[in-house]
C-alpha positions in Angstrom: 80.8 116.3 95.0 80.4 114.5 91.5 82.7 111.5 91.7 84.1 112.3 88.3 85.4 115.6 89.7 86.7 113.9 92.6 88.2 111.5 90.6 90.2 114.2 88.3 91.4 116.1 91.7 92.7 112.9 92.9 94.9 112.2 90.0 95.5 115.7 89.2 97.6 115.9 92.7 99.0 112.3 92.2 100.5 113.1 88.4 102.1 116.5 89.6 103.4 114.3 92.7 105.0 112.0 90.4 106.4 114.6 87.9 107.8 116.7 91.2 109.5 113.1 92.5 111.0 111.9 89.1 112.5 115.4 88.2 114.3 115.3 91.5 115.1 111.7 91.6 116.5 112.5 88.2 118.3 115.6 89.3 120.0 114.1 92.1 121.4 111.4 89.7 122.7 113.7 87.2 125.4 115.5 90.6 126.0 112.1 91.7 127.3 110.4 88.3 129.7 113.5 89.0 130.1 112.4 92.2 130.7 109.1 92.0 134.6 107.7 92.4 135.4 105.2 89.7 134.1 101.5 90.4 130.9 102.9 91.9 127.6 101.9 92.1 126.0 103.7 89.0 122.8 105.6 90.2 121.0 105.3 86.3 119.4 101.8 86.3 118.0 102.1 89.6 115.7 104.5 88.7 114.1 102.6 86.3 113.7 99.8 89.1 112.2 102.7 91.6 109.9 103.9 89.2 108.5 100.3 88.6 108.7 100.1 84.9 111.4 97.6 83.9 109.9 95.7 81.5 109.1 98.6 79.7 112.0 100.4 79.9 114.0 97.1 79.0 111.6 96.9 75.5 112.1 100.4 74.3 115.7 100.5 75.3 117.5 97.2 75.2 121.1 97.9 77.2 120.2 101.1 77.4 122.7 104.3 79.1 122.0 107.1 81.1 121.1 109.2 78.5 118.3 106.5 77.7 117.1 106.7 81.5 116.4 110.5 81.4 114.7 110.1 78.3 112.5 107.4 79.2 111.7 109.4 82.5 111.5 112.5 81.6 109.7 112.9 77.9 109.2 109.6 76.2 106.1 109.1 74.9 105.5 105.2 75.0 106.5 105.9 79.1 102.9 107.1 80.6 104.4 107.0 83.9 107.1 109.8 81.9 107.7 113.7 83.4 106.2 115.1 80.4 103.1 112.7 80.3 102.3 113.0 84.2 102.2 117.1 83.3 100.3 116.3 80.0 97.8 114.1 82.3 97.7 116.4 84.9 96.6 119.8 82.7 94.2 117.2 81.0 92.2 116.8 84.4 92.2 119.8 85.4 91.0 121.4 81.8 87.5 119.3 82.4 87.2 120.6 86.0 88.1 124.2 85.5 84.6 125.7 87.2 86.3 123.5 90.4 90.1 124.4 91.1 90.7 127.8 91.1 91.8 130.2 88.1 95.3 130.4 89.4 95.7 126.5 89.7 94.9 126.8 86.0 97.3 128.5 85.2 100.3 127.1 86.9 99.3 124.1 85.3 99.0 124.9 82.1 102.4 127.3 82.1 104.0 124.1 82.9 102.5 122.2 80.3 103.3 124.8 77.5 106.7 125.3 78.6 107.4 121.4 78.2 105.3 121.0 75.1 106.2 124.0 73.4 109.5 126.1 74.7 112.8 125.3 72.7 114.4 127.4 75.0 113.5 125.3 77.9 115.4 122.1 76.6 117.9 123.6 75.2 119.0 124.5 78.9 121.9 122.1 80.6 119.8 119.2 82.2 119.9 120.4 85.8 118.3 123.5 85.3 115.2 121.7 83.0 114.4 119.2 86.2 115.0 122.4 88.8 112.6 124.5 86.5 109.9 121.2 86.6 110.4 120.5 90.0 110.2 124.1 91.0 107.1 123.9 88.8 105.2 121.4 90.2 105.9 122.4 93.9 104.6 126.1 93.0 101.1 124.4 91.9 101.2 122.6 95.3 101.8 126.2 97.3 98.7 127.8 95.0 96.8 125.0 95.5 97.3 125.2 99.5 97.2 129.0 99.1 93.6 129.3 96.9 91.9 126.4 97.0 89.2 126.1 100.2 89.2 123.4 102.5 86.2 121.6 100.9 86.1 118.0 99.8 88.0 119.4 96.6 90.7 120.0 98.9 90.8 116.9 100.3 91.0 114.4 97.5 93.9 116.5 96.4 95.4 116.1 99.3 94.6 112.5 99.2 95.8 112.2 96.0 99.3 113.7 96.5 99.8 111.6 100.0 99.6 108.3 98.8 101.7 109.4 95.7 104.0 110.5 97.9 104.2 107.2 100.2 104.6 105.6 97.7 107.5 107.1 95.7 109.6 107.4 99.2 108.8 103.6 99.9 110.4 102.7 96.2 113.4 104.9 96.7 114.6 103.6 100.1 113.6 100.0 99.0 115.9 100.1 95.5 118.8 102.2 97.9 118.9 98.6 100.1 118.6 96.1 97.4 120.1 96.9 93.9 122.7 99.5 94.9 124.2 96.7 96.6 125.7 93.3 95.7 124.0 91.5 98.0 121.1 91.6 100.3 123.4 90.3 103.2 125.0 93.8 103.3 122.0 95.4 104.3 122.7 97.5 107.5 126.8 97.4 106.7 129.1 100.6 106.0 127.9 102.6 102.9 129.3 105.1 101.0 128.2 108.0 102.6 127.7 109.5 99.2 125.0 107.1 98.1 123.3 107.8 101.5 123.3 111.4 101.2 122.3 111.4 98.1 118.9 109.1 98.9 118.6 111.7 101.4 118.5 114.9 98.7 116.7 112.6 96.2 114.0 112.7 99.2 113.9 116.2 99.7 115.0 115.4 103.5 118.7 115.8 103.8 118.6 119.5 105.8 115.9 117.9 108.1 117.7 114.8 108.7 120.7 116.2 110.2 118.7 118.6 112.2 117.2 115.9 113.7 120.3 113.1 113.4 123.6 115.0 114.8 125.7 111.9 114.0 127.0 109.4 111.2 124.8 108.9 108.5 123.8 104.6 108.4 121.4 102.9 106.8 119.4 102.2 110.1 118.8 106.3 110.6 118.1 106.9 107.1 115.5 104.2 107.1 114.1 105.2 110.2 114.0 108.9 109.3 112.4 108.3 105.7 109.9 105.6 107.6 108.9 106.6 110.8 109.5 110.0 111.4 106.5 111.3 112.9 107.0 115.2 111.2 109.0 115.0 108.2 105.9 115.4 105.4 107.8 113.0 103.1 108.3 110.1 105.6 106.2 107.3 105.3 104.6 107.6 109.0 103.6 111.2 108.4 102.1 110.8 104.8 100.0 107.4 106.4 99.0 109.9 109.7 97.3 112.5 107.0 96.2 110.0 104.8 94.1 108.3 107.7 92.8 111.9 108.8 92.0 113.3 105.2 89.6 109.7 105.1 88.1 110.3 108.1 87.4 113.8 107.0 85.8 113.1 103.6 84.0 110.1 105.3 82.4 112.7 107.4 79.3 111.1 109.2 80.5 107.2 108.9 78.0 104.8 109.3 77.2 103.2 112.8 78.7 99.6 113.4 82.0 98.0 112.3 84.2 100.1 110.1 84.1 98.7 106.7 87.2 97.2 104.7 89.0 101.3 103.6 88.3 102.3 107.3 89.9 99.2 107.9 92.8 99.5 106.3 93.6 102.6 106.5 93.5 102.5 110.3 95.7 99.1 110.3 97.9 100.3 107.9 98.8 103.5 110.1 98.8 101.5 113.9 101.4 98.9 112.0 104.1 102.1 111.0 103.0 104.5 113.9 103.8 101.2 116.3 107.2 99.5 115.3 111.1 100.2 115.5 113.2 100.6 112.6 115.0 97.5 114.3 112.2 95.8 114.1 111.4 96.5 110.5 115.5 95.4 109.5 115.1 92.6 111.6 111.9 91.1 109.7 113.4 92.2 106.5 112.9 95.8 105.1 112.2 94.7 101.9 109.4 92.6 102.9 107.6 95.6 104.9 108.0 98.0 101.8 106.4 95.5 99.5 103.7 94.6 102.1 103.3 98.1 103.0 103.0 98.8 99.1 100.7 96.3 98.6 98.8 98.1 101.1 98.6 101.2 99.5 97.8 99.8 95.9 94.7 98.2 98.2 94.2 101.2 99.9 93.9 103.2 96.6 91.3 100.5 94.5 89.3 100.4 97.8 89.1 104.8 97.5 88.1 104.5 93.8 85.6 101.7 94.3 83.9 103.8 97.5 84.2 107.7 95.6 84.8 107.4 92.0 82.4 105.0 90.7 79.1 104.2 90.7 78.2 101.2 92.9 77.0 99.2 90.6 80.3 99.8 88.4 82.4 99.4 91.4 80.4 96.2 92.0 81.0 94.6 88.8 84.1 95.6 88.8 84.5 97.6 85.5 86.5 100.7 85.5 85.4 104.1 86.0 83.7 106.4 83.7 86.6 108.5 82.4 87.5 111.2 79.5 89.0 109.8 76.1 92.5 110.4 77.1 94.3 107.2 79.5 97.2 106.0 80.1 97.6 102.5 82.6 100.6 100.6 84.3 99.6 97.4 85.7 100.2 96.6 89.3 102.3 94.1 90.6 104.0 93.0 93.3 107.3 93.0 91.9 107.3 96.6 90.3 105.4 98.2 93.4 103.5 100.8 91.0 100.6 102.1 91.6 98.5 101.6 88.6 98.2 105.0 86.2 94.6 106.8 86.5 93.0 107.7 83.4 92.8 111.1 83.0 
């Protein structure tokens, strides 16, 4: 496989990840400032803290509302990391690989990127039902994409793609839920409102299978471990690291003799540590700490991918930046944001 079309099937999956997570993260916001009993925590500004883009948020919109949080995360322009641009991004890449993913991948694609481009009818609709319609959306190209698309390499660098996207995201939510939607980090592990918790939950798309599996009060310590370590859930942690570690393996397909080399590495380090601990352990260490190491991992995790499949050695050697189409957007990474750095499209 060329590494440029790698590359584009990659991103394509991690952009519609993104979209899918911010529309719900979004959504569930919106019902719970309904919610929420006076003297609250507010759930707006968080999101801009779980989506790693303070700074900028802070520059466009100085003391800025909720109604300045949905706009900068759903369709502002200057936000790359925004609904509308991940969409944008997304139908871009898949536009210069169209002999590749199937016709009907196409098409979902680029229905969704009309319909936010183009359909006045679409925002003049109450809020709720424009982030179901996106959400809905972006999780129909998933199901086509599952349903049409063979299990070739193509299928797994989309898969990759979306896994580590997904990690990612849950990591950010459950780290903001602990640390600024309380007053201090002290309280960690202390009685919640069970709003907020449930709401985290929905915000994951795990609240039906967490109290299948959880018959009891909802705490911090469950929801943690469920989001973490559940070994089944495909949004926790554990399960997206488990499939991220095969779907290497896979396109690796006849590794090379001797010691594994620094992506076999650390992808197979990086699973042991969160397929071998306690949620006790994790709160006992500091939560916080594990998420941003464990975030730092997969930012590693994700330069040491595009060095091995998307560039050419001597690029990837120099370290310059990979051959790309016209149209980029970029978020730098850092340890205090957590983001994984935008891909060009």
């Amino acid at each position: 496989m060329l590494s440029r079309v790698a590359d584009s099937l990659y991103w394509i999956n991690r952009y519609v990840e993104r979209a899918e997570n911010l529309s719900r993260f979004v959504e569930v916001s919106e019902a719970m400032a309904l919610d929420c009993p006076p003297g609250s925590a507010e759930p707006w500004q968080p999101l801009i803290d779980a989506s790693g883009d303070r700074e900028l948020f802070d520059q466009l919109y100085p003391g800025g509302g909720p109604d300045q949080v949905v706009e900068f995360l759903v369709k502002a322009e200057a936000n790359p990391s925004s609904i509308v641009n991940c969409i944008a991004l997304a139908r871009e890449n898949a536009r210069q690989i169209r002999d590749v993913i199937t016709t009907e991948m196409w098409e979902q694609i680029n229905d969704l990127y009309w319909t936010l481009l183009e359909s006045d009818s679409f925002w003049h609709q109450p809020p709720q039902e424009q982030l179901r319609e996106i959400r809905r959306g972006c999780q129909l190209f998933y199901g086509i994409t599952d349903a049409t698309l063979s299990r070739d390499l193509s299928w797994q660098f989309s898969r990759l793609g979306r896994l580590i996207e997904r990690a990612d995201k849950t990591t950010r939510i459950l780290d903001v839920k602990y640390f600024l939607l309380l007053p201090s980090p002290e309280e960690v592990g202390g009685v919640l409102d069970e709003l907020q918790w449930i709401s985290l939950l929905r915000t994951a798309g795990a609240y039906q299978m967490f109290r299948q599996s959880q018959q009891g009060v909802i705490t911090p310590r469950a929801v943690a471990a469920f989001l973490l370590l559940d070994p089944s859930f495909p949004r926790s942690v554990r399960y997206c690291l488990d499939r991220i570690h095969e779907t290497l393996q896979v396109v690796a397909a006849s590794p090379v003799p001797g010691n594994p080399d620094a992506l076999e590495c650390l992808s197979g380090l990086t699973r042991a540590r969160w397929s071998y601990t306690g949620i006790d352990e994790l709160i006992a260490g500091g939560l916080h700490e594990a998420i941003d190491a464990l975030q730092q991992d997969l930012n590693n995790l994700h330069e040491l991918i595009h060095a091995r499949y998307f560039v050419l050695p001597s690029l990837a050697a120099a370290e310059e930046p990979a051959a790309v189409p016209p149209a980029q957007a970029s978020v730098s990474v850092t340890a205090t944001s957590h983001d994984l750095a935008c891909a060009p499209a």
